[in-house]
C-alpha positions as CSV (number, residue, x, y, z in Angstrom):
1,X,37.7,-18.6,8.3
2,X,38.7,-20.7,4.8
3,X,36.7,-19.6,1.5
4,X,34.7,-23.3,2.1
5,X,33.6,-22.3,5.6
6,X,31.7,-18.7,4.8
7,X,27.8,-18.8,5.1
8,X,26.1,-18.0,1.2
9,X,24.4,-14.9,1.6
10,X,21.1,-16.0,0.6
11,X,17.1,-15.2,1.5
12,X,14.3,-17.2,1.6
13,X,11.8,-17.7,-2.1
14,X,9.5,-15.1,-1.9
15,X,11.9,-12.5,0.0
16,X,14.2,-9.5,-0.8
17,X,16.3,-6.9,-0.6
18,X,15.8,-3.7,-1.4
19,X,18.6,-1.5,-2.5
20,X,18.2,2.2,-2.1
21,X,16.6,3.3,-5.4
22,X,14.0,0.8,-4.8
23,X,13.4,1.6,-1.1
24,X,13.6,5.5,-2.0
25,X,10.9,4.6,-4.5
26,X,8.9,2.9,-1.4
27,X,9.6,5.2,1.2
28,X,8.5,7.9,-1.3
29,X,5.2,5.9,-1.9
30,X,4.0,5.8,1.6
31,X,4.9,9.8,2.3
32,X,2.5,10.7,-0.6
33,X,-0.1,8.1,0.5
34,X,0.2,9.6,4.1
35,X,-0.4,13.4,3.1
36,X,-3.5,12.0,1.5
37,X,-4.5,10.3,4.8
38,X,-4.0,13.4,6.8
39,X,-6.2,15.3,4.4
40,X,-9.2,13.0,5.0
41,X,-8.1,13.3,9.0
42,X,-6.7,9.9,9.4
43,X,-4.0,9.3,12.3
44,X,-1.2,6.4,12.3
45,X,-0.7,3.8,14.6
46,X,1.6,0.7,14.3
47,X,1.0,-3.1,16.1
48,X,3.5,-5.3,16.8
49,X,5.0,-8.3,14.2
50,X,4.0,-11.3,16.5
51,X,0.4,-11.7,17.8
52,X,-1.0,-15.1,19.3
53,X,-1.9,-17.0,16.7
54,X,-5.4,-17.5,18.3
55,X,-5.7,-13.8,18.0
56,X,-4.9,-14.0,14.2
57,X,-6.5,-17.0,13.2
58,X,-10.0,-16.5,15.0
59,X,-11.4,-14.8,12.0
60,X,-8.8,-16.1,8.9
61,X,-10.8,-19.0,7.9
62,X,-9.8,-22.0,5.4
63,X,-6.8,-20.9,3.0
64,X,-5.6,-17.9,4.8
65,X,-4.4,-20.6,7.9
66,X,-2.5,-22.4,5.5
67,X,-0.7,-19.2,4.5
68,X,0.4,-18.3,8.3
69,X,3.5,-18.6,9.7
70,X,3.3,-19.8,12.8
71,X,5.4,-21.4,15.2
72,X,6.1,-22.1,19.1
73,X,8.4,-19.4,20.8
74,X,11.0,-19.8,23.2
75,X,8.3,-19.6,26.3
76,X,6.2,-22.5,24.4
77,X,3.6,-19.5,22.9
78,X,1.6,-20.9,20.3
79,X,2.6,-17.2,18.4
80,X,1.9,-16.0,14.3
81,X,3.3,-13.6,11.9
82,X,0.5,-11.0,11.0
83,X,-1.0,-11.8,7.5
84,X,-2.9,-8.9,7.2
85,X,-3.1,-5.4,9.0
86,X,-6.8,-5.9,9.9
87,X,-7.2,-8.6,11.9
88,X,-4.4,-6.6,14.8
89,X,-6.1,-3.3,14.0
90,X,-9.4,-5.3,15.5
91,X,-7.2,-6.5,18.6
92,X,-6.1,-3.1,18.8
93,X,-9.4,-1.6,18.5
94,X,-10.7,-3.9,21.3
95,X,-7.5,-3.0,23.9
96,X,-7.4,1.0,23.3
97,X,-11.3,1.8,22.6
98,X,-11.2,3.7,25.5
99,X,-8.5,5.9,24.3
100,X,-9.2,6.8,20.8
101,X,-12.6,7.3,20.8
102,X,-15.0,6.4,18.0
103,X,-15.1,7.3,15.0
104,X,-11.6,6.7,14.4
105,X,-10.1,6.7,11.7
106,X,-6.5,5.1,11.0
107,X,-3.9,4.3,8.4
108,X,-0.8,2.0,9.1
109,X,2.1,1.0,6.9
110,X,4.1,-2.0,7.6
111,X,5.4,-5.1,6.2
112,X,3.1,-8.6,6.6
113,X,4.1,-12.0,5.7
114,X,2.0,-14.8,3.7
115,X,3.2,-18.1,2.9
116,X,1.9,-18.3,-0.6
117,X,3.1,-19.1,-3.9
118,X,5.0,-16.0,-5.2
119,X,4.2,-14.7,-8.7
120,X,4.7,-10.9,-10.2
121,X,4.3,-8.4,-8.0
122,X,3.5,-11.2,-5.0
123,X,5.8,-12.0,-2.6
124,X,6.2,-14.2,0.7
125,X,7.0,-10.7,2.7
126,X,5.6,-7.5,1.5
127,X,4.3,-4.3,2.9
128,X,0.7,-2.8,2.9
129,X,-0.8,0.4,3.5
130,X,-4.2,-0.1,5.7
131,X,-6.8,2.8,5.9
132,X,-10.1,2.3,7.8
133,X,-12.6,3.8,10.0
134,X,-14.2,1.9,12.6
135,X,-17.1,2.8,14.7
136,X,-19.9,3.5,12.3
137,X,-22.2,1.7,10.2
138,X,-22.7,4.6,7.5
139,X,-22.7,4.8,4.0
140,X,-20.7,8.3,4.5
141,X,-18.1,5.8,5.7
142,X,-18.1,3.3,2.6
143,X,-18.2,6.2,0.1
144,X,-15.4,7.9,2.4
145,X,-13.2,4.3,1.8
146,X,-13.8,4.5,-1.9
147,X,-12.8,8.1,-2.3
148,X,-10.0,7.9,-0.1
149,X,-9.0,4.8,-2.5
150,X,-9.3,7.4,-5.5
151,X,-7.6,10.1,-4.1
152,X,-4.2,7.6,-3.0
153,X,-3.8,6.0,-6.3
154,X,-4.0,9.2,-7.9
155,X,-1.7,10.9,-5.6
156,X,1.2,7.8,-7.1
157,X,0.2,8.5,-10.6
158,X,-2.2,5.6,-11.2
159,X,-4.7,8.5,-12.8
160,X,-6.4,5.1,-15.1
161,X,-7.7,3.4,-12.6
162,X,-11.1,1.2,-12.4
163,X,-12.4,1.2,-8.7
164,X,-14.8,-1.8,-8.5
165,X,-17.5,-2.2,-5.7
166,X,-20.1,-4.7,-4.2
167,X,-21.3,-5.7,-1.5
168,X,-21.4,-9.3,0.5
169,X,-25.1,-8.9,2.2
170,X,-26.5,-9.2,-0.9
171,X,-24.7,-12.0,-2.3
172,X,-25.2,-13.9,0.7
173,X,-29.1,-13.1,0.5
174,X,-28.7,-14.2,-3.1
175,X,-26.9,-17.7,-2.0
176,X,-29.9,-18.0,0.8
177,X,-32.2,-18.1,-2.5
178,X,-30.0,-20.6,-3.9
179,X,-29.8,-23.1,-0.9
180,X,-26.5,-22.3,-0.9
181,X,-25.3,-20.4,2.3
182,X,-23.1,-23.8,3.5
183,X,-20.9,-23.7,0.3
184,X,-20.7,-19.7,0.8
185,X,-17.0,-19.5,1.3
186,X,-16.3,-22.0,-1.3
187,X,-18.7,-20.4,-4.1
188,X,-17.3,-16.8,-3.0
189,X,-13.4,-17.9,-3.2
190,X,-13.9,-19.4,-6.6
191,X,-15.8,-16.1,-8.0
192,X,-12.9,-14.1,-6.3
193,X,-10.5,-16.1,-8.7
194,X,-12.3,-15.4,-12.1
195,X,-9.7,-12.7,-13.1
196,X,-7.5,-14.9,-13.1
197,X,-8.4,-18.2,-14.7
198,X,-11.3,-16.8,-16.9
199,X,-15.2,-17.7,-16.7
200,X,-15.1,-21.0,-18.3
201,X,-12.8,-22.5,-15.3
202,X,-14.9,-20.9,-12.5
203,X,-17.8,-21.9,-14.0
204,X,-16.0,-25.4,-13.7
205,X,-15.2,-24.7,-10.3
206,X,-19.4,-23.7,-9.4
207,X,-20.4,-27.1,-11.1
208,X,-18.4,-29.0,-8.4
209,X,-19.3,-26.9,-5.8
210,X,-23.5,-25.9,-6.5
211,X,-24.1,-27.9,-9.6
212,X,-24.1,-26.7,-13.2
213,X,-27.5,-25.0,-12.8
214,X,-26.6,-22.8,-10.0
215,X,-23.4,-22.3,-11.6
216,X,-25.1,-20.8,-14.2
217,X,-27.5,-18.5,-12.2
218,X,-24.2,-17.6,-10.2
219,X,-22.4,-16.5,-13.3
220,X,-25.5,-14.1,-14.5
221,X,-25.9,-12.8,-10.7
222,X,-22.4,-11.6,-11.0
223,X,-22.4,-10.0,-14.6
224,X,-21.4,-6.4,-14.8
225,X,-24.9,-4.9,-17.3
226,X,-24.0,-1.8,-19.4
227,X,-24.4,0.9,-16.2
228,X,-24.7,0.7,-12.8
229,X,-28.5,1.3,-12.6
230,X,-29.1,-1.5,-14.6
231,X,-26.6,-3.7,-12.7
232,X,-28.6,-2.4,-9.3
233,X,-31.9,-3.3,-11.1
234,X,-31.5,-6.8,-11.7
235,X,-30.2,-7.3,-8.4
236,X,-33.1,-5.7,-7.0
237,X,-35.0,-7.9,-8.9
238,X,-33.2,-11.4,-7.8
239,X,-32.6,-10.3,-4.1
240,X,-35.7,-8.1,-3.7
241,X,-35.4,-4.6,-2.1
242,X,-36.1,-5.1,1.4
243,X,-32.1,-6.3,1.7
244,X,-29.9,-3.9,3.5
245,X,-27.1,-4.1,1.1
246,X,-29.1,-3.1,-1.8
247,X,-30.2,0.3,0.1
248,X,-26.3,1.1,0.7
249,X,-25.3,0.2,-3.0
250,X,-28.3,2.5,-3.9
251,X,-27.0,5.5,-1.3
252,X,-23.4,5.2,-2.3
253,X,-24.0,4.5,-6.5
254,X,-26.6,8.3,-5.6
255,X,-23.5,9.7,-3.9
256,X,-21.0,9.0,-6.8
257,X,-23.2,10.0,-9.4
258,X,-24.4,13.6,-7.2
259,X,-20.2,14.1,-7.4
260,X,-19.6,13.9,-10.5
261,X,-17.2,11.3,-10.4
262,X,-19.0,7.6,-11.3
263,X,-17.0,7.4,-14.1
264,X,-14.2,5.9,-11.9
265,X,-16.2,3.6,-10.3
266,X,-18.5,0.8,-11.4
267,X,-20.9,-1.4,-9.1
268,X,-19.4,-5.2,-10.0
269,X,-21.5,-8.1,-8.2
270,X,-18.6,-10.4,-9.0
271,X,-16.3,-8.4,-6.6
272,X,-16.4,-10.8,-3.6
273,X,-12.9,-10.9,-1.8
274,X,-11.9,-13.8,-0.8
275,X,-11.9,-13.6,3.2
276,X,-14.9,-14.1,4.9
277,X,-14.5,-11.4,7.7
278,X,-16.2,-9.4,5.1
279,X,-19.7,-8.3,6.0
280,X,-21.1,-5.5,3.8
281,X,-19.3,-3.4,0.7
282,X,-16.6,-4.8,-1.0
283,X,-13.7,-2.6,-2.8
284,X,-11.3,-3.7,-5.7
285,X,-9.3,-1.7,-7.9
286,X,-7.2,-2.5,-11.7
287,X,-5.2,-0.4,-13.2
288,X,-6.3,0.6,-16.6
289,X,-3.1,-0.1,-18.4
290,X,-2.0,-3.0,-16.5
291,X,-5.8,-5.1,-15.1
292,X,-4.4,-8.2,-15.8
293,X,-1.6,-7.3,-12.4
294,X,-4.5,-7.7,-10.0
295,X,-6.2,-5.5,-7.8
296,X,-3.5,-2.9,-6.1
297,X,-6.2,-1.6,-3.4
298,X,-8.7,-3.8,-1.7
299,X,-11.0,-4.0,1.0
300,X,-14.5,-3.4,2.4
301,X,-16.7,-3.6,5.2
302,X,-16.7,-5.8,8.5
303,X,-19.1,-5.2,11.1
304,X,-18.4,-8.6,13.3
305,X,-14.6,-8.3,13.2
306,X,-13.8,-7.1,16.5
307,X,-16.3,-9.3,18.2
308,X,-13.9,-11.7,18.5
309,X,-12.1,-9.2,21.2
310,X,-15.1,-7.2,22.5
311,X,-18.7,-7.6,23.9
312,X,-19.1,-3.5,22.3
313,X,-20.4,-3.1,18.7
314,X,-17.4,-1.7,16.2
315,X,-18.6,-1.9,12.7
316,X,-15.3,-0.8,10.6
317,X,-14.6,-0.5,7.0
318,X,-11.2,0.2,5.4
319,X,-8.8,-0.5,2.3
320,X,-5.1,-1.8,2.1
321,X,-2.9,-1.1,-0.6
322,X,-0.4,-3.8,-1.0
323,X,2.9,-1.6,-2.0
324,X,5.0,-3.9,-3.8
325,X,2.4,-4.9,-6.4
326,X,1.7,-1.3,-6.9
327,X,6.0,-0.2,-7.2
328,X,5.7,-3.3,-9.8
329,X,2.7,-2.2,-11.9
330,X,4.0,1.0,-12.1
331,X,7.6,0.4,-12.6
332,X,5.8,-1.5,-16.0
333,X,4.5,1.7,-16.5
334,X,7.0,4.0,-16.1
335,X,5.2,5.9,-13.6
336,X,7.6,5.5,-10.6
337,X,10.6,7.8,-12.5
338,X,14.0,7.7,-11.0
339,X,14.8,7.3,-8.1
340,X,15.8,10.3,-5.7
341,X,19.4,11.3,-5.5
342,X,20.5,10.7,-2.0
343,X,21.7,13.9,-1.4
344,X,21.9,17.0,-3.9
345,X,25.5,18.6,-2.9
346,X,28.7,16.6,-2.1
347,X,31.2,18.5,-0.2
348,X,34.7,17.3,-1.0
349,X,37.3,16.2,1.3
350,X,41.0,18.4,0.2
351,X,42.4,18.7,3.6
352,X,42.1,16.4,7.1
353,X,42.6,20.0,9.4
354,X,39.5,21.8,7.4
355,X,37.2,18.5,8.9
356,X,35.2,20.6,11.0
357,X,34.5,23.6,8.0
358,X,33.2,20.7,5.5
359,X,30.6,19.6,8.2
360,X,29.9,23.1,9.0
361,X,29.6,23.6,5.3
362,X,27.0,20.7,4.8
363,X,25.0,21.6,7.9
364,X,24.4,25.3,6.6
365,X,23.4,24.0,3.3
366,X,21.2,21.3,5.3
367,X,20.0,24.0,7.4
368,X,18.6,25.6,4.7
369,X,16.6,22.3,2.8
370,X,19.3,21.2,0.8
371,X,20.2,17.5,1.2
372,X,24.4,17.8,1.7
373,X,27.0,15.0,3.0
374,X,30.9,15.2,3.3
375,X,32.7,12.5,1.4
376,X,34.3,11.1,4.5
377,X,38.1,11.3,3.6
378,X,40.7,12.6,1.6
379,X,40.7,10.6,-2.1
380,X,41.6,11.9,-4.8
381,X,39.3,14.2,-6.5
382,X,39.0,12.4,-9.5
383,X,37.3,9.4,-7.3
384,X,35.5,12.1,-5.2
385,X,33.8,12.8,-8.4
386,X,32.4,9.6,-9.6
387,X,30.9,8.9,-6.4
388,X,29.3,11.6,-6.7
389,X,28.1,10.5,-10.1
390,X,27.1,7.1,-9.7
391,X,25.0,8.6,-6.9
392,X,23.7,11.4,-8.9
393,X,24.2,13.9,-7.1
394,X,24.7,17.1,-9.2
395,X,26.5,19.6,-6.9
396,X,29.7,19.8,-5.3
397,X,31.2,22.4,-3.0
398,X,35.5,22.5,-3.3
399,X,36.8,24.0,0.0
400,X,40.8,24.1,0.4
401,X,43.4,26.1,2.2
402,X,42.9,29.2,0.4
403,X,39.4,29.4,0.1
404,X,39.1,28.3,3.8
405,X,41.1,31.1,4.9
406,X,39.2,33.5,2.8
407,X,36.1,32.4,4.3
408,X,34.8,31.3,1.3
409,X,34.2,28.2,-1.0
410,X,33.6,27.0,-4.8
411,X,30.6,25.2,-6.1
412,X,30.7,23.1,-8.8
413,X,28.2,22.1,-11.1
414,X,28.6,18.8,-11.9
415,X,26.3,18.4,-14.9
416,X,27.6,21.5,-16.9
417,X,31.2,21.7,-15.4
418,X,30.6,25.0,-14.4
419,X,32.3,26.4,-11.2
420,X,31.0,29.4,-8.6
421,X,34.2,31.0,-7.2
422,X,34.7,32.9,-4.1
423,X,30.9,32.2,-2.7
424,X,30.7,33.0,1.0
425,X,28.3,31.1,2.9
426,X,25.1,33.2,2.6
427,X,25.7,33.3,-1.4
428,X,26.8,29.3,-1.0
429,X,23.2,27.9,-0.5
430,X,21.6,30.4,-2.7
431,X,23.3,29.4,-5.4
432,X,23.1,25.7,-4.4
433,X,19.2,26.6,-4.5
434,X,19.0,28.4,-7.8
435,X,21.0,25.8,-9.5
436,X,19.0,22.5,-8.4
437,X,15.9,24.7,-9.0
């Protein structure tokens, strides 16, 4: 093939590679986030890339449909990309009721795909981590979501964190008040973007939408007071009490405060979200040192969801961490560190007839927990070594004829230069241990 012929090895905007620092960093995200999970009793599942687009867009509504990507399949399937990990966990829960039983509660990691205008920490493809529990209508289960959203940012690091919560009954009740319940999505979307383009502009947008004196009785309906109990009061006090959602925020606030722990949380009416699957509590949370990045964990409560797929009742709640945000926040941070050495001793290739003892050398020290790999042929040492330094690793064993006969073999501290002579297997990988210890 001439040099004019070869294909530019290029991605799509909004698309990337990740090279293996970066998808150590990842991997090593979702591990933590799925000890967590397994704490509160949460069990994985996975659904597949692809669903019928009617299956995905049912429920999406307005902007999100724009956002698919969807297309006709060889068979002439009208077929989508998943945008979310909600909407298939509701398909799911609809096919396999039966088997898994109610309450359930899940957690699934996996990439989804938007088509939406990329900005930091925003991308076209990009993984989320889903946590819910369907099958249960309980405040137990909304605090549960919020905790669980505690405990999994703190387990990355994220210890300054400001987990925000509302809930969409009572806004809707208040729009009823207003006349308003046609423009609902519209008034709800353009709260859900007041982080981002200030109060003045989404007062703006309110004008156009409910006029500029509902704007303004939208704007003080969604003002955070000086503590939770007052915020609840002057709901109370628009709404009346007699509204479902105020009971919940006044059982879950009770539970917060009864732990101890309200100081990470705060009831916000402007919380919203922005799809309108949403049915009861709403979740958001910002970083401390880094709001102006977005929320990194979202969700809330859907009752109606899987109605789409089933005649039976599944009210569900859950969160998603979206991943990539998160790596980028805390990346900005510094909280992410390096990134893991892909193995921590490098056995070095001296002779092609002693192949067999350098595996058998790597799988005793793999045997016991220590990450090994043979440099697969024989280089000099001198380039033996900086591979083993531009991959960080810190240890390398040097086995040759004479040590091989003698059963034993040399480990090298890269780091401090200093070499173990004479080590036979058994005193190999304790030494191995002690040193990376």
């Amino acid at each position: 093939m001439r040099n004019d012929e070869l294909i530019e090895p290029r991605i799509p905007k909004g698309f990337r590679d990740f090279l293996p620092e970066k998808e150590s960093l990842r991997l090593g995200l979702v591990r933590k986030l799925q000890a967590v999970f397994e704490r509160f009793g949460f069990l994985p599942i996975d659904t597949p890339v692809l669903e019928f687009a009617e299956v995905l867009l049912g429920k999406g509504g307005g902007e999100t449909d724009k956002e698919v990507y969807r297309f006709t399949d060889h068979g002439g399937r009208d077929v989508a990309m998943r945008f979310d990990l909600t909407v298939p966990f509701a398909r799911f829960m609809a096919a396999h009721l039966s088997e898994v039983g109610l309450p359930f509660r899940r957690w699934h990691a996996a990439k989804v795909w938007r088509g939406e205008n990329t900005q930091r920490g925003r991308y076209r493809e990009f993984m989320q981590v889903d946590f819910d529990i369907v099958g249960t209508d309980s405040a137990s289960a909304d605090l549960e979501i919020l905790l669980l959203m505690k405990e999994s940012l703190a387990a990355l690091g994220a210890e300054r964190v400001s987990i925000r919560y509302a809930h969409r009954g009572v806004f809707n009740a208040f729009l009823a008040r207003l006349g308003l319940e046609k423009a609902s999505v519209d008034v709800l979307r353009a709260i859900d973007k007041q982080r981002k383009i200030g109060t003045e502009k989404t007062r703006e947008l309110l004008a156009l939408i409910a006029g500029p004196s509902h704007a303004r009785d939208i704007l003080d309906f969604i003002r955070v007071e000086q503590t939770p109990a007052l915020t609840l009061t002057k709901l109370t006090g628009i709404v009346g009490d007699g509204v479902e959602g105020i009971q919940r925020l006044a059982h879950v606030s009770s539970a917060l405060e009864q732990m101890d722990i309200a100081g990470s949380f705060a009831l916000d009416p402007s919380i919203t979200r922005g799809l309108d699957y949403y049915t009861g509590m709403v979740f958001e949370s910002f970083l401390g040192d880094l709001p102006d990045i977005g929320s990194v964990c979202s969700g809330g409560r859907y009752n109606e969801l899987a109605s789409l797929y089933t005649k039976q009742h599944l009210p569900g709640v859950g969160a998603s961490i979206g991943v990539d945000r998160l790596m980028a926040a805390m990346e900005e941070l510094g909280l992410t560190g390096a990134g893991p050495a892909q193995g921590s001793v490098l056995v070095l290739f001296l002779e092609d007839r002693l192949l067999g003892r350098y595996h058998e050398i790597a799988q005793a020290l793999r045997g016991a927990g220590i990450a090994a790999e043979v440099y697969p042929e024989k280089k000099k040492l001198a380039v033996q070594f900086a591979y083993a330094e531009k991959k960080g690793i810190p240890l390398a064993v040097v086995c040759g004829e004479e040590e091989a006969a003698a059963g034993v073999a040399t480990l090298k501290d890269l780091r401090s230069r200093e070499s173990f002579e004479g080590l036979k297997p058994a005193d190999l990988t304790g030494k191995a241990r002690e040193l990376l210890r």
